[in-house]
C-alpha positions as CSV (number, residue, x, y, z in Angstrom):
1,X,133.4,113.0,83.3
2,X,135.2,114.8,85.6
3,X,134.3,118.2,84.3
4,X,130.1,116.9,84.5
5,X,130.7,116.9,88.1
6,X,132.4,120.0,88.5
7,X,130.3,122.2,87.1
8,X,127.5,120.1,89.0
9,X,129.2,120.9,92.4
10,X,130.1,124.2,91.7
11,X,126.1,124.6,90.9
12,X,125.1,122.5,94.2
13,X,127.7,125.1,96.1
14,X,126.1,128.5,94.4
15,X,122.8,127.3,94.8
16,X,123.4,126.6,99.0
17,X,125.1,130.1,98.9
18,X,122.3,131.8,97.2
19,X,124.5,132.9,94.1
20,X,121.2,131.3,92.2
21,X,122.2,132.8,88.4
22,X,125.8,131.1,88.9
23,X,124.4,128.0,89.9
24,X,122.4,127.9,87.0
25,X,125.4,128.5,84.5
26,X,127.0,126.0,86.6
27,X,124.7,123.3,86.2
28,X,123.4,124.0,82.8
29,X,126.7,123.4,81.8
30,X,127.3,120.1,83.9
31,X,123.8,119.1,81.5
32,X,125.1,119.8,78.4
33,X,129.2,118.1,79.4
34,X,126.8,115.0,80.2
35,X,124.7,114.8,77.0
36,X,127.8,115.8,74.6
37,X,129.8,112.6,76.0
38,X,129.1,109.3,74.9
39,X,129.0,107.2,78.1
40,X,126.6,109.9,80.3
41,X,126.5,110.2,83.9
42,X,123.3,108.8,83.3
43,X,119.7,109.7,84.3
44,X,120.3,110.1,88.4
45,X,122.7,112.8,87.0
46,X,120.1,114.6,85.2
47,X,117.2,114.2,87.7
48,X,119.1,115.8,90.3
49,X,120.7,118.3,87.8
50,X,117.2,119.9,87.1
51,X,116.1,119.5,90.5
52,X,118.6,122.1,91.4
53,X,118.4,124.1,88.4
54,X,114.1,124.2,89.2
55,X,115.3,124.9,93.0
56,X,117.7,127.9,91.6
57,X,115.1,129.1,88.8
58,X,112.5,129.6,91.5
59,X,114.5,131.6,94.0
60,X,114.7,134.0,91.5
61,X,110.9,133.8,90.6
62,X,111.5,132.2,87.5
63,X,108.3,129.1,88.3
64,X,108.0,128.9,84.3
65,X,111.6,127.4,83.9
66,X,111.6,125.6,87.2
67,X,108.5,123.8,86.3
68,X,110.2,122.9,83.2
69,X,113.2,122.0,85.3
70,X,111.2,119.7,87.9
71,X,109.1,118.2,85.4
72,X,112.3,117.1,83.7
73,X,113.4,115.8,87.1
74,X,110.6,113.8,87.3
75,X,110.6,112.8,83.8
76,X,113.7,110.7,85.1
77,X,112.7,109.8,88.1
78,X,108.6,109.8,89.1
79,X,109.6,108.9,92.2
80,X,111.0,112.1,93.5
81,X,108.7,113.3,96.2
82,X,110.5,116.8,96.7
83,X,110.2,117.7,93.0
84,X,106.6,117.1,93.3
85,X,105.6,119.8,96.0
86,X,108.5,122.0,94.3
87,X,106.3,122.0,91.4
88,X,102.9,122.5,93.0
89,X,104.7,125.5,95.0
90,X,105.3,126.6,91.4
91,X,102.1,126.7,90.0
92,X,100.8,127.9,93.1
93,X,102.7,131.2,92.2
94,X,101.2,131.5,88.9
95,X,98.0,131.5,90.3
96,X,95.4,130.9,87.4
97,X,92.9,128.3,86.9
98,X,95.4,126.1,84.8
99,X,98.4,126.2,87.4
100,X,96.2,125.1,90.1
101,X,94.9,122.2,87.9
102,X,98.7,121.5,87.2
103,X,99.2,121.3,90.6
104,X,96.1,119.1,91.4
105,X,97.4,117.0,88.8
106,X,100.9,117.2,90.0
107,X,99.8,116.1,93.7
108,X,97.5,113.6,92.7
109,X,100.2,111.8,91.4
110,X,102.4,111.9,94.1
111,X,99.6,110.6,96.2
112,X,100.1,107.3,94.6
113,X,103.7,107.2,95.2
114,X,103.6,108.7,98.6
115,X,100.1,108.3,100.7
116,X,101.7,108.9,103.6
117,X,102.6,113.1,103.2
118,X,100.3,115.0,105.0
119,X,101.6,117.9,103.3
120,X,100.9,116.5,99.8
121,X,97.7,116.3,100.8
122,X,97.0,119.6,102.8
123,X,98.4,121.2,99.6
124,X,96.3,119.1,97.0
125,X,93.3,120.2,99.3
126,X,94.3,124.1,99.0
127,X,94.8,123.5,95.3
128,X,91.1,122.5,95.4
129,X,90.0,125.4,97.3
130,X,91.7,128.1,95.3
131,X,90.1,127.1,92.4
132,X,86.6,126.3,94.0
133,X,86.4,122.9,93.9
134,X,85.4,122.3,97.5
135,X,83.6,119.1,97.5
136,X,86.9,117.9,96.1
137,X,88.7,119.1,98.7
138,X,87.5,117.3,101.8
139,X,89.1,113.9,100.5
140,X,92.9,115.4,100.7
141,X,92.2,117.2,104.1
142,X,90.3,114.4,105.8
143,X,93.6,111.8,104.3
144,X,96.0,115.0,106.2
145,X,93.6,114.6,109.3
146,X,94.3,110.9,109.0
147,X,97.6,111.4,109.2
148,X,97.8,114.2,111.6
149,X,97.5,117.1,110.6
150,X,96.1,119.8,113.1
151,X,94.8,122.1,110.7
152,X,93.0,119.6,108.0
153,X,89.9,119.6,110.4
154,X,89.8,123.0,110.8
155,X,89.9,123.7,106.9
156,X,87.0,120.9,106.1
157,X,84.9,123.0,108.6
158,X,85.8,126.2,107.2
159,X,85.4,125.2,103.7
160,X,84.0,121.8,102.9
């Protein structure tokens, strides 16, 4: 047990110090120590395990394994609201048709856990946009309006 969270914190302390291939070797291996044992660090373990390795993955550009990564994350835990716009940012970089229904998708749901982030919504009404679905995007801006965002107003003009 004691080696799952060493390699775990060596992986948290590359990661902060933007030595982003260590951390992954660091925390790939905490993964593997806590699926080998028999009594596992359990799933918090592994939620926050791939949220760093998907955090590490997409410093280095790598938005194919991190949304693998955060979608394993969430797979533990749907209630992670940080792994959610992680993974949007993700398939925003991919930028194709099918990332930015991913990320639609991906939003969505975090909607329902969280309707109080402005920036989920700002971000599920740009997802909306890119892939010109604008009488879909008013609803997310005017719910960012709601909530204060500055800018949603100016985007429904612009666009909706």
């Amino acid at each position: 047990m004691q080696n799952i969270q060493q390699e775990f914190l060596q992986g948290v302390q590359a990661l902060t110090n933007g030595r982003y291939q260590e951390a992954i070797r660091h925390l790939e291996q905490s993964l593997k120590l806590n699926q080998s044992v028999a009594s596992h660090a359990g799933d918090d373990h592994e939620e926050v395990c791939y949220f760093n390795l998907g955090q590490a993955r997409k410093a280095i550009n790598d938005y194919e394994g991190a949304i693998s990564d955060f979608q394993n994350a969430l797979s533990r835990n749907p209630r992670m609201e940080s792994a959610y716009l992680r993974l949007a940012e993700c398939y925003f970089e991919l930028e194709t048709y099918d990332a930015m229904e991913a990320a639609i998708d991906a939003l969505k749901t975090c909607t329902r856990y969280f309707p109080q982030n402005q920036k989920v919504f700002m971000n599920l009404g740009i997802a909306c946009i890119k892939i010109e679905k604008k009488d879909e995007a008013k609803a997310p801006f005017s719910n960012a309006k709601r909530l204060g965002n500055k800018d949603a107003d100016r985007l429904i003009r612009e666009w909706c």
